[in-house]
N, CA, C, O and CB atoms as a CASP TS submission, in Angstrom:
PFRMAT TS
TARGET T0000
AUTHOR 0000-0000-0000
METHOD Language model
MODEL 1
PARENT N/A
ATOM      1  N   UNK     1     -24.384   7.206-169.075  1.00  0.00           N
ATOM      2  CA  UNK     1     -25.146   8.372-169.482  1.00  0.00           C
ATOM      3  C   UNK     1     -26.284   8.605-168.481  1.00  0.00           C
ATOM      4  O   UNK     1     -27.008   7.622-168.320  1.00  0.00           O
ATOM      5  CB  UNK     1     -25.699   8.193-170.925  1.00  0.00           C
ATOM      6  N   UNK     2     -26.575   9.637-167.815  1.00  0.00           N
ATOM      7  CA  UNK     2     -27.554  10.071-167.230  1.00  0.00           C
ATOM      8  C   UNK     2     -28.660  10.717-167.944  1.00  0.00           C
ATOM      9  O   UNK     2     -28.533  11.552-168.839  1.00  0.00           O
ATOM     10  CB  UNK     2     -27.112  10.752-166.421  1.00  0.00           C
ATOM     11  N   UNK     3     -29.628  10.310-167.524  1.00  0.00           N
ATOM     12  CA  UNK     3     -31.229  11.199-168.377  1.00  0.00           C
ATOM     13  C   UNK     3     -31.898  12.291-167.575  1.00  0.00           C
ATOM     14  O   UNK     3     -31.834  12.278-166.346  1.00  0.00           O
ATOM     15  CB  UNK     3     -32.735  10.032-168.623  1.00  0.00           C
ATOM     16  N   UNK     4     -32.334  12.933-168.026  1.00  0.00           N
ATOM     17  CA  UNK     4     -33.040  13.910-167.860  1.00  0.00           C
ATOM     18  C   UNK     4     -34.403  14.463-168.318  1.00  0.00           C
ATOM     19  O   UNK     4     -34.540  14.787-169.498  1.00  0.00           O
ATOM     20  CB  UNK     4     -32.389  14.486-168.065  1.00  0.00           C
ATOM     21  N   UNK     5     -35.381  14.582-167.472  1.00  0.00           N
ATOM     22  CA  UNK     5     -36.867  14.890-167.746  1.00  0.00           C
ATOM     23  C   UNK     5     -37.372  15.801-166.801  1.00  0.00           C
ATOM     24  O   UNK     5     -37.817  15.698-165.659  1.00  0.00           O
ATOM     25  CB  UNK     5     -37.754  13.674-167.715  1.00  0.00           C
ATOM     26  N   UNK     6     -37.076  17.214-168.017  1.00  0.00           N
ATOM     27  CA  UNK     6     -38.166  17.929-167.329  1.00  0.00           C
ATOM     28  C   UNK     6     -39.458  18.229-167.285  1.00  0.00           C
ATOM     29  O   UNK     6     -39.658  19.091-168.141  1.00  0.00           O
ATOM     30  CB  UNK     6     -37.985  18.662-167.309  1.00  0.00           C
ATOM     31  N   UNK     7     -40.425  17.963-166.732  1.00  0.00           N
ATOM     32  CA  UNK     7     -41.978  18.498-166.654  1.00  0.00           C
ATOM     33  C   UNK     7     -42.737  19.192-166.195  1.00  0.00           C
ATOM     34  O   UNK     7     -42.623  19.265-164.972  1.00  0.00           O
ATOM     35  CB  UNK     7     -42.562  18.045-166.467  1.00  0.00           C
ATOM     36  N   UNK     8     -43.976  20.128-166.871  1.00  0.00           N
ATOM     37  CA  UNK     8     -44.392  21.083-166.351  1.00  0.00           C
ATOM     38  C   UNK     8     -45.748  20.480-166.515  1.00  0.00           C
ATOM     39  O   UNK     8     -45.951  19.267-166.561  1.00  0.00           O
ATOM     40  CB  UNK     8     -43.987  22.401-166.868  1.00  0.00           C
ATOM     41  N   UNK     9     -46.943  21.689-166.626  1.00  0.00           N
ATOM     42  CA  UNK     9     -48.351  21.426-167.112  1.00  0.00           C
ATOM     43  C   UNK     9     -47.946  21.355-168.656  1.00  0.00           C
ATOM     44  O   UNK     9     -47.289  20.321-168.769  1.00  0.00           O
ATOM     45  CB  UNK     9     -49.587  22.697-166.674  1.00  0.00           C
ATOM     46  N   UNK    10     -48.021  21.847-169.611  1.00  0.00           N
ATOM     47  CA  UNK    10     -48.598  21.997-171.053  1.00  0.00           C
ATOM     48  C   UNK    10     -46.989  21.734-171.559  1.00  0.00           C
ATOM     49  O   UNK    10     -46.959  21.467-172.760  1.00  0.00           O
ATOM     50  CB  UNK    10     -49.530  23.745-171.545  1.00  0.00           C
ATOM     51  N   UNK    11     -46.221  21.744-171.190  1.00  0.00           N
ATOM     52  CA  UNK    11     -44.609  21.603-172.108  1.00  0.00           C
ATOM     53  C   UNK    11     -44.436  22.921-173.427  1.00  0.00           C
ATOM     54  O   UNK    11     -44.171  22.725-174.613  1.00  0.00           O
ATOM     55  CB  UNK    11     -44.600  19.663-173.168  1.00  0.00           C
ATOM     56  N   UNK    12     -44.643  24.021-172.854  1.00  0.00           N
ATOM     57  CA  UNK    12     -44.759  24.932-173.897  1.00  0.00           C
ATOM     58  C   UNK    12     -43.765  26.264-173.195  1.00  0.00           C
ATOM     59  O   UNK    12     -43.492  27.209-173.934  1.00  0.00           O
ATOM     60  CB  UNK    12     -46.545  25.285-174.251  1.00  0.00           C
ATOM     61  N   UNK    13     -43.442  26.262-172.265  1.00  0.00           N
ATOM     62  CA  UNK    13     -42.469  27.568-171.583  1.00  0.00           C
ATOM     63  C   UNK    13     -41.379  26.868-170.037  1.00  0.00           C
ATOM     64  O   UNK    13     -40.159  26.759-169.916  1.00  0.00           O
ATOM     65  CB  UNK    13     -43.960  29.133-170.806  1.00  0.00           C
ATOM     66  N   UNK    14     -42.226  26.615-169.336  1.00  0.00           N
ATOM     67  CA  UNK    14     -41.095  25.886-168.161  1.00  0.00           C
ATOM     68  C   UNK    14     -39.951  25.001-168.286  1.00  0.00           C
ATOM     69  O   UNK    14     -38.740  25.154-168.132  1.00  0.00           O
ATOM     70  CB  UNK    14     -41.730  25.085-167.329  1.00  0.00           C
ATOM     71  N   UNK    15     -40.815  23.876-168.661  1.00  0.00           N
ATOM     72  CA  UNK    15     -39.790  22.466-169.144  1.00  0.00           C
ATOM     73  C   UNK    15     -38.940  22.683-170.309  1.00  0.00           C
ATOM     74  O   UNK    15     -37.805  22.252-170.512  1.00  0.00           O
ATOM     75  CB  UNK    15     -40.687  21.091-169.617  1.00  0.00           C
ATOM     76  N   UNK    16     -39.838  23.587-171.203  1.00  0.00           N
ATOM     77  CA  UNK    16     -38.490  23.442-172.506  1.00  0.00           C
ATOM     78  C   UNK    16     -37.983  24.120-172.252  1.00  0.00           C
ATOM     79  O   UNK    16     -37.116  24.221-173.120  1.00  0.00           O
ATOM     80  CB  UNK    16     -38.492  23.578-173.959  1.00  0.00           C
ATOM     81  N   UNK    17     -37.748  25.307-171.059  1.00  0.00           N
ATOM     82  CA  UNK    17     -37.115  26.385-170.869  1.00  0.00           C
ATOM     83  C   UNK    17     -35.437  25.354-170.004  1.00  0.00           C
ATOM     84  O   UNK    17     -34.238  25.488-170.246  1.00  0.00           O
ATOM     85  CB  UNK    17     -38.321  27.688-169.794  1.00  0.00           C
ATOM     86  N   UNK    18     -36.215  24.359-168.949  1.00  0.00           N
ATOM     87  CA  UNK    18     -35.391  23.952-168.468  1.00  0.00           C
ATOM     88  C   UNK    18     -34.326  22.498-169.015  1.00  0.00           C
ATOM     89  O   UNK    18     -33.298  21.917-168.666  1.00  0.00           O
ATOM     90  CB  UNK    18     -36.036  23.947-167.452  1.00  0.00           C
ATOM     91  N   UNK    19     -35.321  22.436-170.020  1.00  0.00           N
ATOM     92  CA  UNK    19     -34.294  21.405-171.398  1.00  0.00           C
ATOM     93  C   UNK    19     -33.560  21.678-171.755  1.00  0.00           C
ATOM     94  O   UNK    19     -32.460  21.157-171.568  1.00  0.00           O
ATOM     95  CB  UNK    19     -34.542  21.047-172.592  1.00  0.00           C
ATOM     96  N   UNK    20     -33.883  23.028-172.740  1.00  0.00           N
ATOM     97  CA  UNK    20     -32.498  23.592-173.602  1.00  0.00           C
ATOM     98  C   UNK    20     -31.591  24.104-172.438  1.00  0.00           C
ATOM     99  O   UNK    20     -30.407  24.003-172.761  1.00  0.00           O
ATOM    100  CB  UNK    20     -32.842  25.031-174.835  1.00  0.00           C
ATOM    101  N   UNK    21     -31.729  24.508-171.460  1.00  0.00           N
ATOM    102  CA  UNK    21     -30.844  25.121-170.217  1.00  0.00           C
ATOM    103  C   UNK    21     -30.035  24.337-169.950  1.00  0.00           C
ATOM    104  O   UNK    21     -28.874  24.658-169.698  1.00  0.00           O
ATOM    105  CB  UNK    21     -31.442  25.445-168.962  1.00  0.00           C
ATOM    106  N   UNK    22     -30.367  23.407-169.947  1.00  0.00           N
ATOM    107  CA  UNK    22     -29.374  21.998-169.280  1.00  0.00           C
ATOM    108  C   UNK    22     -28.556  21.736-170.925  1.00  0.00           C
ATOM    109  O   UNK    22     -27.366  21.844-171.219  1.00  0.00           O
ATOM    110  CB  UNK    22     -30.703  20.070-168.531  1.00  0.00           C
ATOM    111  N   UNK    23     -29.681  21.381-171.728  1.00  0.00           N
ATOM    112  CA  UNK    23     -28.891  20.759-172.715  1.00  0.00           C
ATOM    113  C   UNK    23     -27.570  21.549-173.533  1.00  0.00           C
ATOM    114  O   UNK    23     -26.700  21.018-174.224  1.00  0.00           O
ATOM    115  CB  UNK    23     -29.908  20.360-173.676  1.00  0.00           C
ATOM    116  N   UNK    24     -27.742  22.937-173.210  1.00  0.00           N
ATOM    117  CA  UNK    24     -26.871  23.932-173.653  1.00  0.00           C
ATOM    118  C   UNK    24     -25.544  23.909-172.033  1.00  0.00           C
ATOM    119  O   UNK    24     -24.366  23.553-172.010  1.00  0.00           O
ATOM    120  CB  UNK    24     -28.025  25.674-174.001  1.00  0.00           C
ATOM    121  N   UNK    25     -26.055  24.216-171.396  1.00  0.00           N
ATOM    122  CA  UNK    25     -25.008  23.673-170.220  1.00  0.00           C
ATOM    123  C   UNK    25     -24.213  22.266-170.014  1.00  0.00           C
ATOM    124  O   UNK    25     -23.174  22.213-169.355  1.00  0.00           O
ATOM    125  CB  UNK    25     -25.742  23.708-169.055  1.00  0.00           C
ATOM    126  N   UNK    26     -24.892  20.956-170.735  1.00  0.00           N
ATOM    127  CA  UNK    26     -24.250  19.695-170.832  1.00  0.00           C
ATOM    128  C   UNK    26     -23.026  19.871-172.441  1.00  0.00           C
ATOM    129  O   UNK    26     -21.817  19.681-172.571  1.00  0.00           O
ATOM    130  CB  UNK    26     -25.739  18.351-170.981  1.00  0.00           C
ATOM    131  N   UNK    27     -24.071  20.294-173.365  1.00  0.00           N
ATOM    132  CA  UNK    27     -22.838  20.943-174.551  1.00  0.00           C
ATOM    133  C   UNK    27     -21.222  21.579-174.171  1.00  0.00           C
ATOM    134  O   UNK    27     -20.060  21.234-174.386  1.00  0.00           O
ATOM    135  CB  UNK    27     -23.593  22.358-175.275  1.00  0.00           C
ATOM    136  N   UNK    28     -21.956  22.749-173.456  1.00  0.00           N
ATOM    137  CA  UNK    28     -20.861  23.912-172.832  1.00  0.00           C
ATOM    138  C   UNK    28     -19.395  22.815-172.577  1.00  0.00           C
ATOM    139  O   UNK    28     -18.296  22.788-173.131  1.00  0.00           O
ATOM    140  CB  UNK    28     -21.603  24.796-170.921  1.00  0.00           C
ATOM    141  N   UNK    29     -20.171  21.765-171.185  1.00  0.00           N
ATOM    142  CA  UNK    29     -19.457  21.555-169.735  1.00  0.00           C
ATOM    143  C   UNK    29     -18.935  19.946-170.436  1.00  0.00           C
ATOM    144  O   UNK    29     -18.203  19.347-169.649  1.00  0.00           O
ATOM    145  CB  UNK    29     -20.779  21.572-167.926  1.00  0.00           C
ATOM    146  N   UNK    30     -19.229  19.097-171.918  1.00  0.00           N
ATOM    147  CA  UNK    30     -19.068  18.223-172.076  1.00  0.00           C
ATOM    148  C   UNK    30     -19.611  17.100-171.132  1.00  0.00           C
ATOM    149  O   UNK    30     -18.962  16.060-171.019  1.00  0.00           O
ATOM    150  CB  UNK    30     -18.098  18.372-172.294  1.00  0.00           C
ATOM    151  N   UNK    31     -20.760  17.276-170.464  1.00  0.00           N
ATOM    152  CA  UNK    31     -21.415  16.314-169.845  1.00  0.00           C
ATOM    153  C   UNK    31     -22.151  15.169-170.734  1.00  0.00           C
ATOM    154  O   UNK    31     -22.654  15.568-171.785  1.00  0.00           O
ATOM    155  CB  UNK    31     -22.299  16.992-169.037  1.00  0.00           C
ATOM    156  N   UNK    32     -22.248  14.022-170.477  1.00  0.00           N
ATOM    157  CA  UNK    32     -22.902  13.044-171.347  1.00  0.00           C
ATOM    158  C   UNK    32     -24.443  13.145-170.866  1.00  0.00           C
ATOM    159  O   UNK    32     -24.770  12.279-170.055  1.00  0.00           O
ATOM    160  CB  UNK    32     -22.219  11.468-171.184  1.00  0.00           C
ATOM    161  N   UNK    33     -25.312  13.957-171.199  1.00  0.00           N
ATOM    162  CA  UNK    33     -26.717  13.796-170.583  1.00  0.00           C
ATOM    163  C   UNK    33     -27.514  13.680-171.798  1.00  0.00           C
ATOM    164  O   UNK    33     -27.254  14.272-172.845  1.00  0.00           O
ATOM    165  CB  UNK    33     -27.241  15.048-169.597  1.00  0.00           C
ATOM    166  N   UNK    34     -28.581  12.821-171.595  1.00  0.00           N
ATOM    167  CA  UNK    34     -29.277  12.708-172.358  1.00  0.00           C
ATOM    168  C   UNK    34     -30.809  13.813-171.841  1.00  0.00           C
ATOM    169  O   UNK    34     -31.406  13.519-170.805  1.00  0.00           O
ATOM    170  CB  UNK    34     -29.301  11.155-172.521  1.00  0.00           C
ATOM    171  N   UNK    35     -31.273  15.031-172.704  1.00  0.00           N
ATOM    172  CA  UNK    35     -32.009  15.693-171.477  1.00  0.00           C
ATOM    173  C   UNK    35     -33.411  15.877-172.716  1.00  0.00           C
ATOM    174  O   UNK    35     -33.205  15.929-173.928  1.00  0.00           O
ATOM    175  CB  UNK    35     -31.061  17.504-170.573  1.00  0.00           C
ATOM    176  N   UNK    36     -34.578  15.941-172.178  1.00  0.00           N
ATOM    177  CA  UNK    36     -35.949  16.090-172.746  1.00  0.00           C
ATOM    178  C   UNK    36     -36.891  16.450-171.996  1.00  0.00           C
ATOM    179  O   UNK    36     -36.707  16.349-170.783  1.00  0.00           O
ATOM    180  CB  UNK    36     -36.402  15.071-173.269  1.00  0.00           C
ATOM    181  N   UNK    37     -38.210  16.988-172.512  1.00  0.00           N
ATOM    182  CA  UNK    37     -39.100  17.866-171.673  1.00  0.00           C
ATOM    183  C   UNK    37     -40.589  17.302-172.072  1.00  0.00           C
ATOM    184  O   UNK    37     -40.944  17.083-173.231  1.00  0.00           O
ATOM    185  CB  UNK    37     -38.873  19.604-172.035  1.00  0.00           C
ATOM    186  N   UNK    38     -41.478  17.085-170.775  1.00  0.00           N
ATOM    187  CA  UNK    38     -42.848  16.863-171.474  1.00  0.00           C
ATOM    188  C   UNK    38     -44.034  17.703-170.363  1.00  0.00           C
ATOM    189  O   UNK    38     -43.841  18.404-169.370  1.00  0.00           O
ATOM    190  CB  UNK    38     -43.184  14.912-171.648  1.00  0.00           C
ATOM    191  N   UNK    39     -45.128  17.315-170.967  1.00  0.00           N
ATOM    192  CA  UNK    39     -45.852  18.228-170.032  1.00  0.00           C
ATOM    193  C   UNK    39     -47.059  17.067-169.431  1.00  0.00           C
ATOM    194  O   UNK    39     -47.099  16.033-170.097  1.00  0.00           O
ATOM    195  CB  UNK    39     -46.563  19.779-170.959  1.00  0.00           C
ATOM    196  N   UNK    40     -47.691  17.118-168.663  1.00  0.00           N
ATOM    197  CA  UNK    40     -48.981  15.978-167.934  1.00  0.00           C
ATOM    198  C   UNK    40     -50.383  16.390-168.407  1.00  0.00           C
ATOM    199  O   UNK    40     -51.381  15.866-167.911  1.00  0.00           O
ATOM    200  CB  UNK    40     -49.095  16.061-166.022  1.00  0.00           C
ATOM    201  N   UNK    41     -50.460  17.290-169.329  1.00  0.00           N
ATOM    202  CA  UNK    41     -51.360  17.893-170.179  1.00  0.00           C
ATOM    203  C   UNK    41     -51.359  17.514-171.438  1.00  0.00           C
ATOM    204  O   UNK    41     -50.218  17.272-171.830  1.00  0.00           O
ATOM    205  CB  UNK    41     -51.242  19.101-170.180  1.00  0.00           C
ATOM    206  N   UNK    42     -52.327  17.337-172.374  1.00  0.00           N
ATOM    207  CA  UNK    42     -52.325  17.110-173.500  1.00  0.00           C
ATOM    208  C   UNK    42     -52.993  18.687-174.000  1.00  0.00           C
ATOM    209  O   UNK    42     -52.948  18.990-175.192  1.00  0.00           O
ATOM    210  CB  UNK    42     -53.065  15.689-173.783  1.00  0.00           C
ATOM    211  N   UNK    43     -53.212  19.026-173.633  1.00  0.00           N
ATOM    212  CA  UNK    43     -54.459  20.286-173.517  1.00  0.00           C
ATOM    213  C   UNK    43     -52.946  21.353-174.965  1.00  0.00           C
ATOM    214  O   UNK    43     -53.313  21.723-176.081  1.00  0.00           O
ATOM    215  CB  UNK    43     -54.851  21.376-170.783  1.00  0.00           C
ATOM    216  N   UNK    44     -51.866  21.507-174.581  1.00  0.00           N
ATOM    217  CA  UNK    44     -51.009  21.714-175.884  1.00  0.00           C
ATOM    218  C   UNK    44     -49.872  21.284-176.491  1.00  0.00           C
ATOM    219  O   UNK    44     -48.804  21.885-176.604  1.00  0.00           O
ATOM    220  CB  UNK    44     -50.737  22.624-175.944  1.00  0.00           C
ATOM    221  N   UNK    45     -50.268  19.877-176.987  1.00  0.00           N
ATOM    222  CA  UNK    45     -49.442  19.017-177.394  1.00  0.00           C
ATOM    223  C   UNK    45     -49.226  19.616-178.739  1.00  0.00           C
ATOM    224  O   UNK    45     -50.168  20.255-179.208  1.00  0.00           O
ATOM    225  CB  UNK    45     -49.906  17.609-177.294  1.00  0.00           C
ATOM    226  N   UNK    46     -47.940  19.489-179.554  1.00  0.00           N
ATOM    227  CA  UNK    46     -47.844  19.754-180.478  1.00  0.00           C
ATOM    228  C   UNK    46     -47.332  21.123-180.617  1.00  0.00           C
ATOM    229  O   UNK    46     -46.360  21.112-181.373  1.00  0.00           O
ATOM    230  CB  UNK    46     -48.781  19.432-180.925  1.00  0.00           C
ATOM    231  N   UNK    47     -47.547  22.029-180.280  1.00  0.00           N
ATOM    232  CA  UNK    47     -47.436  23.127-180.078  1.00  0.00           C
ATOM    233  C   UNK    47     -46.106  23.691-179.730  1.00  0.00           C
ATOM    234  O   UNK    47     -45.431  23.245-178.802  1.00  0.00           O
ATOM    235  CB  UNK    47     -48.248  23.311-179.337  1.00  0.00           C
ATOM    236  N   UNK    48     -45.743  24.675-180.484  1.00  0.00           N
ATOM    237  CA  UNK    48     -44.309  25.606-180.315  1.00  0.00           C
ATOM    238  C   UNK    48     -43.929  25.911-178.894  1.00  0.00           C
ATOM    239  O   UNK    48     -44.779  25.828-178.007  1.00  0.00           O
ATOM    240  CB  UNK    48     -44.441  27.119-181.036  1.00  0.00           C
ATOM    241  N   UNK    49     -42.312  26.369-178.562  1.00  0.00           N
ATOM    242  CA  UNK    49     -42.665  27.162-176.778  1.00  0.00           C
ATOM    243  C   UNK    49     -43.220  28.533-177.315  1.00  0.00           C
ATOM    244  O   UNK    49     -43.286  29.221-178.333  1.00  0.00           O
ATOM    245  CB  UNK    49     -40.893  27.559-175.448  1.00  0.00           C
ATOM    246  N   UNK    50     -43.673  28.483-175.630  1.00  0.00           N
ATOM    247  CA  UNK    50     -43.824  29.972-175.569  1.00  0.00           C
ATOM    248  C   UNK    50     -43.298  30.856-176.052  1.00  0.00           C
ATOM    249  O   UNK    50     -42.156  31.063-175.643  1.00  0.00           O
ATOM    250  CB  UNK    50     -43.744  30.364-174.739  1.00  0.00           C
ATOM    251  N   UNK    51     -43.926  31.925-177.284  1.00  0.00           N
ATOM    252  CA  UNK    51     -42.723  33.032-177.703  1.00  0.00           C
ATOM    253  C   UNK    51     -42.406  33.687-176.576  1.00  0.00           C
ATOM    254  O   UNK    51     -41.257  33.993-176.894  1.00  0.00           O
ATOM    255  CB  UNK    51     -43.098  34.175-178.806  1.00  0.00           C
ATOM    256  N   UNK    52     -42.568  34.210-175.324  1.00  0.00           N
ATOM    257  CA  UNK    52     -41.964  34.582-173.778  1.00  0.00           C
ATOM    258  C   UNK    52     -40.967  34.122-173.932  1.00  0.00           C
ATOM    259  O   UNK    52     -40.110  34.883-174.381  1.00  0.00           O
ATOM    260  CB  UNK    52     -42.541  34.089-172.438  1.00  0.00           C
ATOM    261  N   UNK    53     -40.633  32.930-173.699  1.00  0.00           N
ATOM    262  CA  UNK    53     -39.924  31.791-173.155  1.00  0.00           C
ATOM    263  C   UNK    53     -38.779  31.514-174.206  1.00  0.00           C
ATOM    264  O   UNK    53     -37.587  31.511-173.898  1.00  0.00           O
ATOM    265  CB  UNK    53     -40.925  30.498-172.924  1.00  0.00           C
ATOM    266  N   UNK    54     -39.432  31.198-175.931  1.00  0.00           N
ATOM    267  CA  UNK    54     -38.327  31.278-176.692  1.00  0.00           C
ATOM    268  C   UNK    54     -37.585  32.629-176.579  1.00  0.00           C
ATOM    269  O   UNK    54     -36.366  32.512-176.446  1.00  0.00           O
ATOM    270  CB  UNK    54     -38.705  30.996-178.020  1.00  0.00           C
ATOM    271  N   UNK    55     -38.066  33.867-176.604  1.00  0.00           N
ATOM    272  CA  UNK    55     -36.873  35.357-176.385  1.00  0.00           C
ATOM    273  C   UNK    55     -36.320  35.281-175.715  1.00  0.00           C
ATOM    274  O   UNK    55     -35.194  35.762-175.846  1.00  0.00           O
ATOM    275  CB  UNK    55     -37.085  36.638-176.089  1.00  0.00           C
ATOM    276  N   UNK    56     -36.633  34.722-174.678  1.00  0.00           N
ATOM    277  CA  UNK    56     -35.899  34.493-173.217  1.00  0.00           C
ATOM    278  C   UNK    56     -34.632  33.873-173.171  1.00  0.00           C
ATOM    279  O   UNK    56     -33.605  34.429-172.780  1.00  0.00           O
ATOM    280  CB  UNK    56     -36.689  33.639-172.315  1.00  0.00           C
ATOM    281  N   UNK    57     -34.734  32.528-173.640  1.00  0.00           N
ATOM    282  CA  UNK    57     -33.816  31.590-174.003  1.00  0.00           C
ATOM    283  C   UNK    57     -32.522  32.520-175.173  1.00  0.00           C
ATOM    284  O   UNK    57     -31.315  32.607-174.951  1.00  0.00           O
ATOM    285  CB  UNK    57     -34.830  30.203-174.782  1.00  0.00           C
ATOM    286  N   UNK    58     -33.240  33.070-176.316  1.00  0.00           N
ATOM    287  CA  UNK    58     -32.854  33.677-177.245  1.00  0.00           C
ATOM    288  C   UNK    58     -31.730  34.731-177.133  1.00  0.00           C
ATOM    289  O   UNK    58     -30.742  34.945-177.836  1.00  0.00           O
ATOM    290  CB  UNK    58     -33.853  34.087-177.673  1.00  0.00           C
ATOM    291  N   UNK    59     -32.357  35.499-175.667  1.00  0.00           N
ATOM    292  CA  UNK    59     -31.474  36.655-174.786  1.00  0.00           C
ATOM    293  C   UNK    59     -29.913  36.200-174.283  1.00  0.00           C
ATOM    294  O   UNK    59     -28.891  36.883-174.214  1.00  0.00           O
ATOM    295  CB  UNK    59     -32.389  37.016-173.273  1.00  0.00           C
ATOM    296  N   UNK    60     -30.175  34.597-173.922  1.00  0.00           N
ATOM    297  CA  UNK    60     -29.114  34.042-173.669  1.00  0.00           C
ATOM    298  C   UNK    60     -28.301  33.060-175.012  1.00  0.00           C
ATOM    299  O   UNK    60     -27.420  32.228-174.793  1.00  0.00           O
ATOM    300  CB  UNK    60     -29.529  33.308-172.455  1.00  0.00           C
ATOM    301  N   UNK    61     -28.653  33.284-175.891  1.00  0.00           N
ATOM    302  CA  UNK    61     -27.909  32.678-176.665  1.00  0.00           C
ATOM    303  C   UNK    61     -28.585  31.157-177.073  1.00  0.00           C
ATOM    304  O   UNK    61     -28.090  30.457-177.957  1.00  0.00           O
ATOM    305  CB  UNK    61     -26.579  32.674-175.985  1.00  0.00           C
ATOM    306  N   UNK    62     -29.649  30.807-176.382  1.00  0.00           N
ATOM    307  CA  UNK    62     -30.156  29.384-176.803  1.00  0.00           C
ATOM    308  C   UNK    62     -31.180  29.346-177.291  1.00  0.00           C
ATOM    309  O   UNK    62     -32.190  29.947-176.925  1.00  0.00           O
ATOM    310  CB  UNK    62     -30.287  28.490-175.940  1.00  0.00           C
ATOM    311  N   UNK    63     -31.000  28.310-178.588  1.00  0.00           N
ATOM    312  CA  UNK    63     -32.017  27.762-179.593  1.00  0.00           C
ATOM    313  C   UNK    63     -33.235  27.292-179.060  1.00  0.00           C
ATOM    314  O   UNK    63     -33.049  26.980-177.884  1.00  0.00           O
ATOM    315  CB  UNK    63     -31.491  26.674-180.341  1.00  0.00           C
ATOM    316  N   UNK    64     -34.078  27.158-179.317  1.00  0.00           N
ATOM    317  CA  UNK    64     -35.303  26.016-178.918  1.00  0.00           C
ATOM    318  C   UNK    64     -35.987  25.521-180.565  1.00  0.00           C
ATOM    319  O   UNK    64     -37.041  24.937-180.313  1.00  0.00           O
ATOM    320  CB  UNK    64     -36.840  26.970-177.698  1.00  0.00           C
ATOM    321  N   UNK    65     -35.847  25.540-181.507  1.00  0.00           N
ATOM    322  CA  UNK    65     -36.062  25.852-182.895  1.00  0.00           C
ATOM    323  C   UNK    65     -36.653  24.142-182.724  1.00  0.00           C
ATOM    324  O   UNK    65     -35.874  23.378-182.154  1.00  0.00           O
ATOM    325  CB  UNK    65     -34.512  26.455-184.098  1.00  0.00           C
ATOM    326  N   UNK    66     -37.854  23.629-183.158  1.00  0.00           N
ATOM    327  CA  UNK    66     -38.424  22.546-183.890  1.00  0.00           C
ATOM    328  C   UNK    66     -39.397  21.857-182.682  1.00  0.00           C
ATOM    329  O   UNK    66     -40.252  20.992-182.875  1.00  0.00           O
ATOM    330  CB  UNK    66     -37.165  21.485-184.575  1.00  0.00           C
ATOM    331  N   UNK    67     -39.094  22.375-181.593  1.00  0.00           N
ATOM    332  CA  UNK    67     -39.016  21.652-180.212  1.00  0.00           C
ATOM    333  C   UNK    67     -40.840  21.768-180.321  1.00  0.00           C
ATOM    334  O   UNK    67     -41.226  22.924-180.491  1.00  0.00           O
ATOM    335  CB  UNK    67     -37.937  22.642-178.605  1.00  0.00           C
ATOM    336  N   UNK    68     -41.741  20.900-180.253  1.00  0.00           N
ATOM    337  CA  UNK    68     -43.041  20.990-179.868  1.00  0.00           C
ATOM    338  C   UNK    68     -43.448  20.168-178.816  1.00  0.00           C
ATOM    339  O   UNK    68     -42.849  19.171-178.412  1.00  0.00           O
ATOM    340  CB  UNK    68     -43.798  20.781-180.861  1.00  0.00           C
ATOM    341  N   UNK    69     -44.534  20.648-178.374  1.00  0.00           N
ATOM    342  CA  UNK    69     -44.822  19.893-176.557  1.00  0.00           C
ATOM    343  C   UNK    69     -45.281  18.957-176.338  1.00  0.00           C
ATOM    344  O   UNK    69     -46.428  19.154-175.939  1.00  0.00           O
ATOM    345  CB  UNK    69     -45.632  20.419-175.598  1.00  0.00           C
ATOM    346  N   UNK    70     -44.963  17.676-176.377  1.00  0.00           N
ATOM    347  CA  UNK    70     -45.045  16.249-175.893  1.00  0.00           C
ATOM    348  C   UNK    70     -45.774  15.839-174.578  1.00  0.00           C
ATOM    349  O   UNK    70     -45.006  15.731-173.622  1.00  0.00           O
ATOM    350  CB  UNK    70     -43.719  15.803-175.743  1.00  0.00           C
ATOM    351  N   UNK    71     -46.843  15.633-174.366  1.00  0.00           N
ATOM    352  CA  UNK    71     -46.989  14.780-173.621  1.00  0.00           C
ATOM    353  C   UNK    71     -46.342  13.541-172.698  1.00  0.00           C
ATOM    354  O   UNK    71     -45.974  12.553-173.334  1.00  0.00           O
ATOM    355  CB  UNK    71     -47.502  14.606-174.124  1.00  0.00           C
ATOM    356  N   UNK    72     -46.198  13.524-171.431  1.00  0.00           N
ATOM    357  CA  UNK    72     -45.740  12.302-170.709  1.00  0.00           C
ATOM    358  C   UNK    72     -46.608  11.445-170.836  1.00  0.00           C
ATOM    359  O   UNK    72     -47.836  11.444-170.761  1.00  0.00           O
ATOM    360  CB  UNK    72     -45.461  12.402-169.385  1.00  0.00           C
ATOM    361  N   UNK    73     -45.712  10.583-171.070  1.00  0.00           N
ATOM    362  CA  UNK    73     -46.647   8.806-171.347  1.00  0.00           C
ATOM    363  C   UNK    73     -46.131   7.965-170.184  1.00  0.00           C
ATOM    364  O   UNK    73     -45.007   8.218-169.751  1.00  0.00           O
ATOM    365  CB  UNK    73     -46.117   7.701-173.125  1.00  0.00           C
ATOM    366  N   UNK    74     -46.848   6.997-169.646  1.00  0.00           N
ATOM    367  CA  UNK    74     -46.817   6.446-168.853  1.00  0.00           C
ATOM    368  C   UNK    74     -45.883   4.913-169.596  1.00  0.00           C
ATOM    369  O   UNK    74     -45.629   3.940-168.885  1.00  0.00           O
ATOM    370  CB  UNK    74     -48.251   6.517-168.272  1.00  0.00           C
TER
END
């Protein structure tokens, strides 16, 4: 299984944009990936994506539903 981590500043529009992207493309393509998103900010942890970012995703057919923004931990 391969992993996957994407990271931005705040984990609220980029990274989860590029999580569900992959993780909906590993679904699609039957890839075994394990894929997750955090941000190097705490500044909005907890916090929903971007409504931008969720329509966006939405336009294409992908969920982001529960997903809140995590912090990278060392």
């Amino acid at each position: 299984m391969i992993r996957v981590l994407f990271v931005c500043l705040g984990n609220i529009c980029r990274s989860p944009m590029g999580e569900f992207i992959m993780k909906d493309k590993a679904q699609k393509g039957g890839w075994d990936l394990q894929v997750a998103s955090a941000g190097t900010s705490a500044e909005e942890e907890g916090s929903p994506v971007y409504p931008p970012a969720r329509r966006e995703l939405a336009l294409h057919g992908i969920g982001c539903e529960g997903k809140r923004a995590a912090v990278l931990k060392k």
